[in-house]
PyMOL commands that place a pseudoatom at each C-alpha (Angstrom):
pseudoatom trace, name=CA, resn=UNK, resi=1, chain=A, elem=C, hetatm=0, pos=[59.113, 93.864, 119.421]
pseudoatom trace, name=CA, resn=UNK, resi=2, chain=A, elem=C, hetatm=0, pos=[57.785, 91.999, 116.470]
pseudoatom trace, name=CA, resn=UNK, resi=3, chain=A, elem=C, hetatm=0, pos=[59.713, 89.790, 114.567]
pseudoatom trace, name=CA, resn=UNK, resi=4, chain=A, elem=C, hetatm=0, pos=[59.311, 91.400, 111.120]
pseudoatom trace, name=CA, resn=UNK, resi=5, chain=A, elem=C, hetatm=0, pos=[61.820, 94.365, 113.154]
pseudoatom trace, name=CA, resn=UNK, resi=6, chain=A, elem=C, hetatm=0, pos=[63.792, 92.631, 114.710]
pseudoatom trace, name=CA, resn=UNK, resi=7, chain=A, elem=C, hetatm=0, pos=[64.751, 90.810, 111.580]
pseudoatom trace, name=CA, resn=UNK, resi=8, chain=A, elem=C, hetatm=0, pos=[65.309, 94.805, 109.953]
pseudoatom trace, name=CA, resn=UNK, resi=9, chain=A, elem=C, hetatm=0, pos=[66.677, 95.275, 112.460]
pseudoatom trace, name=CA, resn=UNK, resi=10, chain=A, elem=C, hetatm=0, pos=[69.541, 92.891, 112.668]
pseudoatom trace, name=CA, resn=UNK, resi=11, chain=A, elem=C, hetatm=0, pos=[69.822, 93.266, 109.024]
pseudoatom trace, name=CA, resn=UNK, resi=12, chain=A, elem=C, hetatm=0, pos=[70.166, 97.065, 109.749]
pseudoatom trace, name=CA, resn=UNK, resi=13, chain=A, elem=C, hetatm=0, pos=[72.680, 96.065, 112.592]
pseudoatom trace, name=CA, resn=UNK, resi=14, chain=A, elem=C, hetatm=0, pos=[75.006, 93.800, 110.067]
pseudoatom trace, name=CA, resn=UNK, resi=15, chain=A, elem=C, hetatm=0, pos=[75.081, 96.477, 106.877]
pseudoatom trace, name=CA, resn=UNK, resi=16, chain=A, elem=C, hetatm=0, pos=[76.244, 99.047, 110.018]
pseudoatom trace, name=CA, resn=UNK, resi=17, chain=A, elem=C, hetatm=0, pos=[78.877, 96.603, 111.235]
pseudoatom trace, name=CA, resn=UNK, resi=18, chain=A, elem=C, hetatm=0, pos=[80.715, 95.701, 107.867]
pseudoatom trace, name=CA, resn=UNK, resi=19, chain=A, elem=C, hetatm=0, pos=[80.428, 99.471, 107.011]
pseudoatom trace, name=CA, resn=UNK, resi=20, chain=A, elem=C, hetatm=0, pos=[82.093, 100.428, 110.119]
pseudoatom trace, name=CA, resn=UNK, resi=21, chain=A, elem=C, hetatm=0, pos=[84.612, 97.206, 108.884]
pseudoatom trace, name=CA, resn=UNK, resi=22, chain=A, elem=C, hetatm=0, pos=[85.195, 98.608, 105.293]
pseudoatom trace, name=CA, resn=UNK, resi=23, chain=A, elem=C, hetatm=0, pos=[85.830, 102.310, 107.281]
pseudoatom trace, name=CA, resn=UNK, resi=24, chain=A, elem=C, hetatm=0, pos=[88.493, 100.798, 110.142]
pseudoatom trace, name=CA, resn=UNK, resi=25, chain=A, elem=C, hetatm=0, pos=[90.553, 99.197, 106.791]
pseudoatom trace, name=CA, resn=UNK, resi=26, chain=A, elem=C, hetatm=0, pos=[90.230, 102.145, 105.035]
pseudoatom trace, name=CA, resn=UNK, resi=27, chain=A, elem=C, hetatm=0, pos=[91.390, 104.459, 107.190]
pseudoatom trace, name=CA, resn=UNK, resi=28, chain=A, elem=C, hetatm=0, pos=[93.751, 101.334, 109.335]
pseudoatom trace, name=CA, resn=UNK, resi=29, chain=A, elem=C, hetatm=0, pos=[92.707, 102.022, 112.617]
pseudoatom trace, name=CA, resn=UNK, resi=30, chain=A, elem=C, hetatm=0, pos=[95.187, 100.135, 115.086]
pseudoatom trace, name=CA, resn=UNK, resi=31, chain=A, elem=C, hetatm=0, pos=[92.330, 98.787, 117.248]
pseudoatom trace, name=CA, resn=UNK, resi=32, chain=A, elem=C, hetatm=0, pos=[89.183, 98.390, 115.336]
pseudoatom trace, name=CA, resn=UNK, resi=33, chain=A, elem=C, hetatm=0, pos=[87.589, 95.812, 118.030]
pseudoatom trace, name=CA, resn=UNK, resi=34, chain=A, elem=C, hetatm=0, pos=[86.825, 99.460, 120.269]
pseudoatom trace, name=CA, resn=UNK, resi=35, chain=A, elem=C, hetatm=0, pos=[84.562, 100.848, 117.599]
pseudoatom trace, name=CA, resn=UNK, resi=36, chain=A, elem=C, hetatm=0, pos=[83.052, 97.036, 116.475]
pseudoatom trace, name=CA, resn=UNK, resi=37, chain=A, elem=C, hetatm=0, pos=[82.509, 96.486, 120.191]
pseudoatom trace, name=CA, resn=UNK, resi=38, chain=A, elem=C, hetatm=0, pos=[80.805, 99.606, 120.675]
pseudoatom trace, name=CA, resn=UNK, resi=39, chain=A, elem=C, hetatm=0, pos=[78.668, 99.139, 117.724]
pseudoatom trace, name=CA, resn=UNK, resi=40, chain=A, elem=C, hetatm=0, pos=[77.870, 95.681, 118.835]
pseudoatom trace, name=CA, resn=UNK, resi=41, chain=A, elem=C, hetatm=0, pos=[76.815, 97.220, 122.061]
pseudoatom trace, name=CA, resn=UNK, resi=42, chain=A, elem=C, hetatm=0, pos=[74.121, 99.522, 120.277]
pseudoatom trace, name=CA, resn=UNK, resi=43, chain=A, elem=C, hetatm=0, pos=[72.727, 96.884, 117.714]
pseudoatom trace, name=CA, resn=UNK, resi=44, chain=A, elem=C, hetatm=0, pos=[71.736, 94.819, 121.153]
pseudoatom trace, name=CA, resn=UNK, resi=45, chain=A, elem=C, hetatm=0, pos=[70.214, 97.473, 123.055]
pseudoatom trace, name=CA, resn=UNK, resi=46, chain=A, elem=C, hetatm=0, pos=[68.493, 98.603, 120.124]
pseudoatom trace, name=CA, resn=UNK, resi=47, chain=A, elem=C, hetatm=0, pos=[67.265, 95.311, 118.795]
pseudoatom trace, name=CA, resn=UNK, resi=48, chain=A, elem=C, hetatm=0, pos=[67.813, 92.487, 120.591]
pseudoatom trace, name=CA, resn=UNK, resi=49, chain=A, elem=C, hetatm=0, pos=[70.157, 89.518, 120.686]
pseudoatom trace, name=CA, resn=UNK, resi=50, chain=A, elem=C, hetatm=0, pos=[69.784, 88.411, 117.546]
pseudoatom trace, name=CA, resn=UNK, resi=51, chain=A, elem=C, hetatm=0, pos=[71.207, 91.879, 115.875]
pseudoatom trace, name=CA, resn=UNK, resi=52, chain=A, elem=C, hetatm=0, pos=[73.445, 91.320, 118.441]
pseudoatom trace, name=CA, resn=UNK, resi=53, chain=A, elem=C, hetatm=0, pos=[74.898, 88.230, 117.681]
pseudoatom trace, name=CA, resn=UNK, resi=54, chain=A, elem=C, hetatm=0, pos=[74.634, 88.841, 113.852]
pseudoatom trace, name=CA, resn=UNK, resi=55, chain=A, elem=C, hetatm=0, pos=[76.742, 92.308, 114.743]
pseudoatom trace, name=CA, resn=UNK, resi=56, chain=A, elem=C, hetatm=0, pos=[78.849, 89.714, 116.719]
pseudoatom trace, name=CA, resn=UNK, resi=57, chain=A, elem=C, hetatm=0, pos=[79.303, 87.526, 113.970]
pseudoatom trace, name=CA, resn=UNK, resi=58, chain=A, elem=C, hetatm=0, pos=[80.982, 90.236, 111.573]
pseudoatom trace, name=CA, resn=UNK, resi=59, chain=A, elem=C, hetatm=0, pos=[82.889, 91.779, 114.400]
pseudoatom trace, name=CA, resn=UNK, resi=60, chain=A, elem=C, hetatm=0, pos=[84.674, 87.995, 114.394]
pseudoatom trace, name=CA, resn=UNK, resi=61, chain=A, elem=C, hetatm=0, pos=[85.046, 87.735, 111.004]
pseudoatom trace, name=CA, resn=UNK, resi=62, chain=A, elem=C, hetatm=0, pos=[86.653, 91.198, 110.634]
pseudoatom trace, name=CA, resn=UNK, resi=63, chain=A, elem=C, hetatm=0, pos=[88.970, 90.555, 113.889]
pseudoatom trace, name=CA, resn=UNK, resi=64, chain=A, elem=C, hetatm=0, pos=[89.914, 87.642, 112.308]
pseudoatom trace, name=CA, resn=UNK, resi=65, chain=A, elem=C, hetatm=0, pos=[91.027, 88.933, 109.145]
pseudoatom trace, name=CA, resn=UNK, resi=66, chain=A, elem=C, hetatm=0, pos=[92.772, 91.814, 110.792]
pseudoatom trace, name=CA, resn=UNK, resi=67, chain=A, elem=C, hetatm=0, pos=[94.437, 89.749, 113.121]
pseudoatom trace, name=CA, resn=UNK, resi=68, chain=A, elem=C, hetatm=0, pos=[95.384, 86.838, 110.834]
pseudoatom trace, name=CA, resn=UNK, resi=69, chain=A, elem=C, hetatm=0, pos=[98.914, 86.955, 108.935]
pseudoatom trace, name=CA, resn=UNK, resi=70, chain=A, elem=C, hetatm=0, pos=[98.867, 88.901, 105.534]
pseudoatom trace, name=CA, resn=UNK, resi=71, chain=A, elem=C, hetatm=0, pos=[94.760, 89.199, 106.071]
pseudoatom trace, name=CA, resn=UNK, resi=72, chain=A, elem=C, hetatm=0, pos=[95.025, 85.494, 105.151]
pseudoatom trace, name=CA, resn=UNK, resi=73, chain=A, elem=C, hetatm=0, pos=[92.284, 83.919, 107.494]
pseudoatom trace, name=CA, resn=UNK, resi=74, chain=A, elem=C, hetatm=0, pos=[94.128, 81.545, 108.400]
pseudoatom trace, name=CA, resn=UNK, resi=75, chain=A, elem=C, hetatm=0, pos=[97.412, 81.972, 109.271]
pseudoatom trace, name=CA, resn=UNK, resi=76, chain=A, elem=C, hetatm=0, pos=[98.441, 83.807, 112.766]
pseudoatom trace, name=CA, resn=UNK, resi=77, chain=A, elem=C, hetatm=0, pos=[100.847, 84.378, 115.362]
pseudoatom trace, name=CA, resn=UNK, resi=78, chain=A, elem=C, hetatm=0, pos=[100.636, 82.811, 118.609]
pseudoatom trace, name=CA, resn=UNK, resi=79, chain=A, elem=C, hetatm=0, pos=[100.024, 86.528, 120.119]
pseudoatom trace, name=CA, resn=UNK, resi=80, chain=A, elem=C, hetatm=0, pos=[96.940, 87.216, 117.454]
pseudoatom trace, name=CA, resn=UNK, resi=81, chain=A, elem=C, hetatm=0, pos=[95.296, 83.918, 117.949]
pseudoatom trace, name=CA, resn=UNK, resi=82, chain=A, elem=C, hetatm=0, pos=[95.434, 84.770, 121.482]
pseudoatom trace, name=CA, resn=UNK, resi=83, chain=A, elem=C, hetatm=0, pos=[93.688, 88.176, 120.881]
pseudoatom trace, name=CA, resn=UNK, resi=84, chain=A, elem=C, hetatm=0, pos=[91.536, 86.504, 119.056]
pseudoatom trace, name=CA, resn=UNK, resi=85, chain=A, elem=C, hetatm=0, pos=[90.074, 84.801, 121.388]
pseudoatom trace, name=CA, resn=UNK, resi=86, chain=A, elem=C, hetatm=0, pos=[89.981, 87.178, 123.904]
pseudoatom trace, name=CA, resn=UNK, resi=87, chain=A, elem=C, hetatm=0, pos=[87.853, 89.037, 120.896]
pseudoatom trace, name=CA, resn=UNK, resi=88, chain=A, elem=C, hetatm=0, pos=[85.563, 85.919, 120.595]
pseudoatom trace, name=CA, resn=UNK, resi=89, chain=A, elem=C, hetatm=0, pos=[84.812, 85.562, 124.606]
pseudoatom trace, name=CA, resn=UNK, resi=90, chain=A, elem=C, hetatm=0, pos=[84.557, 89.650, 124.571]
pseudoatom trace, name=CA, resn=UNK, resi=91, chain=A, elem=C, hetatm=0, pos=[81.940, 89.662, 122.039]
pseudoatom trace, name=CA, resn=UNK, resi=92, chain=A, elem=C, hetatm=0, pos=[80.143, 86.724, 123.654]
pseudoatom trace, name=CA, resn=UNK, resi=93, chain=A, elem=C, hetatm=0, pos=[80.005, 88.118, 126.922]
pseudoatom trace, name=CA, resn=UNK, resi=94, chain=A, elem=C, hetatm=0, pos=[78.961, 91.266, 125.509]
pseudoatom trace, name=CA, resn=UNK, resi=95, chain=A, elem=C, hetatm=0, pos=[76.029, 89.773, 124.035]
pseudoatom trace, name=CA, resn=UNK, resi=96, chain=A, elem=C, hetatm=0, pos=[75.110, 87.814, 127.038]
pseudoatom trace, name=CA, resn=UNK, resi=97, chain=A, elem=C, hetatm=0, pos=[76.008, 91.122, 129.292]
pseudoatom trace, name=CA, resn=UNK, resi=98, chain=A, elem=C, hetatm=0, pos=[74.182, 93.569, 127.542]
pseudoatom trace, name=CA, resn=UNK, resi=99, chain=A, elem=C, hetatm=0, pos=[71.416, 91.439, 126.035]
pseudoatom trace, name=CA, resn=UNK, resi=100, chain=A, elem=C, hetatm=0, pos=[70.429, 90.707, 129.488]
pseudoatom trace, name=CA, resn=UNK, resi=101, chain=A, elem=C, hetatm=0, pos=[70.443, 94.094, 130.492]
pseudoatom trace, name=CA, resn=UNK, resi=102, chain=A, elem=C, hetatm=0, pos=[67.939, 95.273, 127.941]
pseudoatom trace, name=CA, resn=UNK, resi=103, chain=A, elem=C, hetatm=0, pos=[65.782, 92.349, 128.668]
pseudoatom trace, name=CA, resn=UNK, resi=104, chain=A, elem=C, hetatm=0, pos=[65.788, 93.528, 132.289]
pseudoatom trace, name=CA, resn=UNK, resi=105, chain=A, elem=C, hetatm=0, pos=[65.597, 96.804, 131.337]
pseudoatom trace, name=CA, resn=UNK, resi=106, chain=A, elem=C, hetatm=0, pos=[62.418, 95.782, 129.006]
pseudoatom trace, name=CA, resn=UNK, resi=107, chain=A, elem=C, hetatm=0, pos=[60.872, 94.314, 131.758]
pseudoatom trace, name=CA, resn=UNK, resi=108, chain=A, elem=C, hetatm=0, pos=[61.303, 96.709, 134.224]
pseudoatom trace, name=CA, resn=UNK, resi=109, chain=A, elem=C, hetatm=0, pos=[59.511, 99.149, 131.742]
pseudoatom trace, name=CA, resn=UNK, resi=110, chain=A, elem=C, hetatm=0, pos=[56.609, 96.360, 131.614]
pseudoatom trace, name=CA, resn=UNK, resi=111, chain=A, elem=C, hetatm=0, pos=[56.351, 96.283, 135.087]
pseudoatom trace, name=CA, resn=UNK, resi=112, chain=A, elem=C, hetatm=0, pos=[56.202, 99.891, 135.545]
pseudoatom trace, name=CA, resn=UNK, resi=113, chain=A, elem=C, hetatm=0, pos=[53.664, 100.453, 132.676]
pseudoatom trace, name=CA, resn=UNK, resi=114, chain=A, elem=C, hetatm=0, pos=[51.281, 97.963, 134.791]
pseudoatom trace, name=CA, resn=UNK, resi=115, chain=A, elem=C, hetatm=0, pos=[52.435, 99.419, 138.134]
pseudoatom trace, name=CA, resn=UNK, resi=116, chain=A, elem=C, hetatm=0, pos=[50.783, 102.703, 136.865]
pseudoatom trace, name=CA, resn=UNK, resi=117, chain=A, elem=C, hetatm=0, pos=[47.767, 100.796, 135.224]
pseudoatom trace, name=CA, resn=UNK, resi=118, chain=A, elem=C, hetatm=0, pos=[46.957, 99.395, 138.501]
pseudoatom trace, name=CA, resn=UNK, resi=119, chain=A, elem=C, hetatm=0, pos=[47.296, 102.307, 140.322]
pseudoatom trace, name=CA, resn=UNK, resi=120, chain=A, elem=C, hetatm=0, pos=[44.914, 104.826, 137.603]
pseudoatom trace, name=CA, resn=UNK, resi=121, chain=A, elem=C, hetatm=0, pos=[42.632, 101.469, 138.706]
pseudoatom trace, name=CA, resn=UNK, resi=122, chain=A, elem=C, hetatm=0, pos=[42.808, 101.967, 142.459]
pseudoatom trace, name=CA, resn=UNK, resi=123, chain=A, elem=C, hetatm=0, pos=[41.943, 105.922, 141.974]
pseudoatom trace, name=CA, resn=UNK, resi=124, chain=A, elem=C, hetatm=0, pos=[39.124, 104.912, 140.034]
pseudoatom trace, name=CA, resn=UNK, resi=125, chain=A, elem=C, hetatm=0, pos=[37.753, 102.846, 142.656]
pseudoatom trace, name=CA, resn=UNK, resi=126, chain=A, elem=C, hetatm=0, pos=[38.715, 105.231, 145.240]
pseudoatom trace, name=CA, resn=UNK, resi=127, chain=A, elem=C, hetatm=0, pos=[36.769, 108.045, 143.457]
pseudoatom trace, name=CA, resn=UNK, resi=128, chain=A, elem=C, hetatm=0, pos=[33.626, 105.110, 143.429]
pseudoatom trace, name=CA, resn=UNK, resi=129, chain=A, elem=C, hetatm=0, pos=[34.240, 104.861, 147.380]
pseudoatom trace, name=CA, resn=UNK, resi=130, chain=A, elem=C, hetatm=0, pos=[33.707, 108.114, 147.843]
pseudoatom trace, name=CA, resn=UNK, resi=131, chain=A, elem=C, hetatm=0, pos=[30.525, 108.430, 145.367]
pseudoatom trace, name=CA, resn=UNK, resi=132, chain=A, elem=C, hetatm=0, pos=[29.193, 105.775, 147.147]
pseudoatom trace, name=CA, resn=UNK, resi=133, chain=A, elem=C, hetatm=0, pos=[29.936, 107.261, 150.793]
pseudoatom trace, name=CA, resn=UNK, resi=134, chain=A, elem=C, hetatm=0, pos=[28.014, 110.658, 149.207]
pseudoatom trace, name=CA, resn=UNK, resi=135, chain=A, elem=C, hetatm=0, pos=[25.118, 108.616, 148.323]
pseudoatom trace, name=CA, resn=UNK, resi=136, chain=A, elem=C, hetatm=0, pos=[24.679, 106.521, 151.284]
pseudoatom trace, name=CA, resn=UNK, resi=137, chain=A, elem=C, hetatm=0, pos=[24.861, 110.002, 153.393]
pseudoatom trace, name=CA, resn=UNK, resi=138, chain=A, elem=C, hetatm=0, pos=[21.602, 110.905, 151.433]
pseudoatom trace, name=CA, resn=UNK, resi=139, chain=A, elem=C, hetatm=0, pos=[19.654, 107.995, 151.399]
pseudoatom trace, name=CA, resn=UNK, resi=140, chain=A, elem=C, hetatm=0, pos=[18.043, 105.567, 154.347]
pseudoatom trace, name=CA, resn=UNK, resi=141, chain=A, elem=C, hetatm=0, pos=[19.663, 102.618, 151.942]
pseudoatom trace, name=CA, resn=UNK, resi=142, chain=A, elem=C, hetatm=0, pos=[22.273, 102.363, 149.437]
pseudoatom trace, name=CA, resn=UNK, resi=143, chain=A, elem=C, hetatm=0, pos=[22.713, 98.498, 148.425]
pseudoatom trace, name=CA, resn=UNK, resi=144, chain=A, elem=C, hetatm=0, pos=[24.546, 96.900, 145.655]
pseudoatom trace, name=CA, resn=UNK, resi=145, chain=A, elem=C, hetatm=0, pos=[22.151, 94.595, 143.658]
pseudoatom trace, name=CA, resn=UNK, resi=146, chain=A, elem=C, hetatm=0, pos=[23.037, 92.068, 141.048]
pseudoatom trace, name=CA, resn=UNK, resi=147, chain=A, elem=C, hetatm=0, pos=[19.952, 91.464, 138.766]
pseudoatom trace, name=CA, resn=UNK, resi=148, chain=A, elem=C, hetatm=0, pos=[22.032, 88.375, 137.277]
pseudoatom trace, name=CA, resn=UNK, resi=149, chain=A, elem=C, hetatm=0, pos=[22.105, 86.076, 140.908]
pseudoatom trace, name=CA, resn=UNK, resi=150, chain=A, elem=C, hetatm=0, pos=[19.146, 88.284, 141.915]
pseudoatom trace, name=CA, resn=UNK, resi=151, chain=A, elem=C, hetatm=0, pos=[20.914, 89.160, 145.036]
pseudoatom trace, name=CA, resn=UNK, resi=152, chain=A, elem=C, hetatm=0, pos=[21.454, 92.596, 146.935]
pseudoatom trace, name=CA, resn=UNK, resi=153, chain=A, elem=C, hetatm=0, pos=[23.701, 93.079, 149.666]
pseudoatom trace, name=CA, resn=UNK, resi=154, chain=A, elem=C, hetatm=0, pos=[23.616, 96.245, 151.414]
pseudoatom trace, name=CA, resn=UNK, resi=155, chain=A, elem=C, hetatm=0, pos=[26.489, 98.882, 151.487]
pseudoatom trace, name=CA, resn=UNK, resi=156, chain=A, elem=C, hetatm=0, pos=[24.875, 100.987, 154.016]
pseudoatom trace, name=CA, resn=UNK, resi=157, chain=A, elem=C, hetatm=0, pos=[21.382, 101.050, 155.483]
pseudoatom trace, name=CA, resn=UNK, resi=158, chain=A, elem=C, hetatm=0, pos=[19.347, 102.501, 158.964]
pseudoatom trace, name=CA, resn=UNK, resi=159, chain=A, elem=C, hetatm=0, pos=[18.061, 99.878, 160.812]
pseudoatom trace, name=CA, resn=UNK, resi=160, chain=A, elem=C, hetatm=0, pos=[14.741, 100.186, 160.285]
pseudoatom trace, name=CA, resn=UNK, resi=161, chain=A, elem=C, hetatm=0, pos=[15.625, 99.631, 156.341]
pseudoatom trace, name=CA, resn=UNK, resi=162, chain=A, elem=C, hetatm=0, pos=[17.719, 96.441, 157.780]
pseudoatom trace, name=CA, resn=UNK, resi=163, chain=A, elem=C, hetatm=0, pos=[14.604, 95.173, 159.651]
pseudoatom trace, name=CA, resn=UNK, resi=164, chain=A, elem=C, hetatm=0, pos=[12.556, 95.263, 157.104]
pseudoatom trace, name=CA, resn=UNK, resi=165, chain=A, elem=C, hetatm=0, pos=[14.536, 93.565, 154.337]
pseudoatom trace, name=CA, resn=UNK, resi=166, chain=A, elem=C, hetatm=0, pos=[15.575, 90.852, 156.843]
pseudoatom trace, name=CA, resn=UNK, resi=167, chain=A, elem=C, hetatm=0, pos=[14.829, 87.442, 155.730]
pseudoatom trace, name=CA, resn=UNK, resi=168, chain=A, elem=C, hetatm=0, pos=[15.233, 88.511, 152.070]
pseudoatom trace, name=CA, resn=UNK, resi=169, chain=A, elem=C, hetatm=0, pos=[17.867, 87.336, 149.763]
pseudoatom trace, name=CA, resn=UNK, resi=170, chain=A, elem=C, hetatm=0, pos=[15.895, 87.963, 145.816]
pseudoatom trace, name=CA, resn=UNK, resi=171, chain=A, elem=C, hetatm=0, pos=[16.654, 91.456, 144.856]
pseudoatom trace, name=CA, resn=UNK, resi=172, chain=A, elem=C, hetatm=0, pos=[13.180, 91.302, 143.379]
pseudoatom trace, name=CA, resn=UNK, resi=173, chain=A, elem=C, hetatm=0, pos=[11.125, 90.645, 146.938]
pseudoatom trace, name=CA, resn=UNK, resi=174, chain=A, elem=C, hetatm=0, pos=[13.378, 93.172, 148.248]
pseudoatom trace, name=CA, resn=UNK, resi=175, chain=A, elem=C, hetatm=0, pos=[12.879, 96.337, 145.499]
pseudoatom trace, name=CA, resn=UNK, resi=176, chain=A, elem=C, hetatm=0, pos=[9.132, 95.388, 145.710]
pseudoatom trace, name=CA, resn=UNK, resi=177, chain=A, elem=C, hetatm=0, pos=[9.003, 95.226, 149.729]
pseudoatom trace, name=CA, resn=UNK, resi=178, chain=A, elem=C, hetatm=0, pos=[10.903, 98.807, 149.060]
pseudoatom trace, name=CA, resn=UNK, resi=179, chain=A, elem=C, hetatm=0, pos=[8.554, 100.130, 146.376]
pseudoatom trace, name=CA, resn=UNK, resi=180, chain=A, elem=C, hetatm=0, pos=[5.222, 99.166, 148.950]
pseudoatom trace, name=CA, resn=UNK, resi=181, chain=A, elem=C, hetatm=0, pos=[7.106, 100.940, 151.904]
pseudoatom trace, name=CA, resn=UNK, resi=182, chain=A, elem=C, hetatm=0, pos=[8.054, 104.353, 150.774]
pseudoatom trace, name=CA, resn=UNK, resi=183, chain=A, elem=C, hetatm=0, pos=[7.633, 105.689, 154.815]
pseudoatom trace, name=CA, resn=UNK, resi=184, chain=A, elem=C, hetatm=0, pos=[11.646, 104.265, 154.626]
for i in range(1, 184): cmd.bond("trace and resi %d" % i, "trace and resi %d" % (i + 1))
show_as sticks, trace
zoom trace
């Protein structure tokens, strides 16, 4: 994922979590962390850990106006500072948890994608096998020549073709040995 979306992306993730902030006021839900947690949850697995931690971020901030005393930031009972924390280490393990999980998931994807790219490769060569099998069936000599090294080196040949071309290694000496012998 480029960075130009993922940035969107955890922009998109942040306007969704203070909307879904502004809606649990509105309509004082008793346990907003459920539906900020869940939202978290999807602005990871859709974009990444940064999304993730900027959801994260606003889940905090909200939880920690809800939970404060008269919505005051700062004030709080010793039983809402506790679920406060418990809200902090949730969302952090949340992000770890399920930001690891997509990258695994991501990678597993990956290593499928070249799983089946390797394997298209090995029925391509398979099919060349087989071409090559056909072709040696029909001729005295098939041979695989290199006009870079000027080398050959022979798939399949009779004997006779073997005998002839023994001593060789230029692919040149050995086409033009070929060309003055057409008994072969």
């Amino acid at each position: 994922m480029d960075k130009n979306l993922k940035l969107k992306g955890s922009i998109v993730a942040g306007i969704i979590q203070i909307l879904a902030c502004i809606i649990v006021y509105k309509f004082n839900i008793p346990n907003p962390n459920i539906v900020l947690f869940v939202l978290l949850s999807a602005s990871i697995v859709q974009f990444g850990y940064f999304a993730g931690i900027t959801s994260g971020v606003i889940a905090v901030l909200y939880s920690a106006f809800f939970f404060s005393t008269d919505h005051s930031w700062i004030f709080y009972t010793q039983i809402n500072r506790d679920k406060l924390i418990v809200i902090v280490l949730g969302v952090i393990s949340n992000i770890i948890i399920v930001g690891h999980l997509q990258k695994a998931n991501r990678q597993a994807v990956h290593k499928i994608a070249k799983l089946e790219s390797e394997k298209e490769q090995q029925e391509k060569i398979g099919e060349l096998n087989a071409t090559t099998v056909a072709l040696s069936d029909i001729y005295t000599g098939v041979f695989l020549i290199n006009l870079v090294t000027d080398t050959f080196v022979p798939i399949k040949a009779e004997d006779a073709v073997i005998k002839i071309l023994d001593g060789y290694s230029s692919s040149q000496q050995a086409i033009s040995i070929a060309i003055k012998r057409p008994q072969m």
